[in-house]
Steps between C-alpha positions, in 0.01 A plus 500: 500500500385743209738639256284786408768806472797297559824614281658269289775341635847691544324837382433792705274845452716776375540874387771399274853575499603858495832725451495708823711663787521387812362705779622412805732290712914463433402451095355796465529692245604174266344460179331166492280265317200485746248171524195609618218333715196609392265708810133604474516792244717330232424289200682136548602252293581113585895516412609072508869484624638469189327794358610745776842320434538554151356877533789557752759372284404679148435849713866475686649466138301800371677689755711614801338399865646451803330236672128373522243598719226248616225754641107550558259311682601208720731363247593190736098357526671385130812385628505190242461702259743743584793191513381376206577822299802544661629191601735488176698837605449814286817660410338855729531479879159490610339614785163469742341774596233414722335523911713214671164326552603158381847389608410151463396515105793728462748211590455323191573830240803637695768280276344718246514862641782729576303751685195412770352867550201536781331845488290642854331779590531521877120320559630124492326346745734318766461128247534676214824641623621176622417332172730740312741413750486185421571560119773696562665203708414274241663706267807535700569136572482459113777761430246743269450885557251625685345795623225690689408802290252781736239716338350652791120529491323819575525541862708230614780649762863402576443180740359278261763536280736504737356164614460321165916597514563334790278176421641469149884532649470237736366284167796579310773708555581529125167653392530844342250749596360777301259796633371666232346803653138654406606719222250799632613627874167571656488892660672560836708125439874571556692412203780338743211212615686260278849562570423449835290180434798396361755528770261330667471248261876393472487436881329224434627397146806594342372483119205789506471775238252806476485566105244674271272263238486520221167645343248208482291467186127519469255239641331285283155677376244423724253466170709288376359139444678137599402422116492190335774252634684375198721179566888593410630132433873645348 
């Protein structure tokens, strides 16, 4: 089998690490130390484990944070990387923030994390649903935080929401729940949708909560290039 464009071992594409505040979900609003996958529009680097490692632990001295934020693309496809890095505990909390699309490589990074976070939109497909179920029952049976967080997508109405609620409850029982509603309310939408959504909501699950986000920063530039992939080797 080629090794054309293969990483080198225990390394992993990234943005870098960033000081940032998180958007959504029950940390929101924390200021945190963010490791970021790299997607499409951003310039990466290879970051070895021990690089990303050391850059966590000189930045958390430099200043106040109050946890770590694993975030980006699908963060888990590096999974070995990801317990490498972290399998020698930082002294931050850290958390996933991810889709709940791969409870199985999740299993092996949860001694590390103290919050699993799963974001939807209301489109999940029935698996994709089912899958995040499935990471938040993983979660549960090892003791770590977890929660659904719900950015509804243009267009998407109460029941799917509604129904991701229900799924996710009979998963876990402890799961926390956030709806962050669309910050703009569209014309002729009654401001009281999402207070009612959320009696609803705790019909089904007793841990729901309806709460503004905070503002999210800019994309990445859509000009801007992957650029040259410099090995960090710590």
């Amino acid at each position: 089998m080629s090794t054309a464009g293969r990483l080198p071992n225990l390394s992993a594409a990234l943005a870098g690490t960033r000081a940032a505040t998180q958007t959504a979900g029950p940390w929101g609003g924390r200021r945190q130390l963010q490791v970021r996958f790299a997607v499409e529009a951003e310039t990466a680097q290879i970051y070895s484990a021990e690089a990303l490692r050391g850059e966590l632990t000189k930045a958390s001295a430099r200043s106040r944070y109050h946890s770590i934020a694993i975030v980006g693309r699908d963060a888990l496809a590096d999974v070995d990387f990801l317990c490498a890095a972290f399998g020698t505990a930082p002294s931050l909390p850290v958390m996933l923030d991810h889709d709940g699309q791969r409870p199985t490589e999740l299993e092996g990074l949860l001694s590390a994390l103290q919050l699993v976070q799963v974001s939807v939109n209301g489109n999940e497909t029935g698996g994709a649903v089912d899958r995040l179920c499935r990471t938040m029952s993983t979660t549960a049976a090892r003791g770590v935080q977890h929660a659904v967080v719900m950015l509804p997508a243009e267009g998407v109405s109460d029941g799917p929401l509604l129904r991701i609620v229900e799924q996710v409850h009979h998963a876990s029982g402890e799961a926390q729940v956030v709806l962050h509603p669309p910050t703009a309310v569209r014309p002729g939408e009654d401001d009281s949708r999402w207070a009612q959504w959320l009696e609803r909501a705790m019909s089904a699950h007793g841990d729901v909560r309806v709460l503004p986000r905070w503002p999210v920063p800019p994309s990445p530039s859509s000009e801007a290039a992957r650029g040259t992939r410099n090995v960090r080797s710590g």
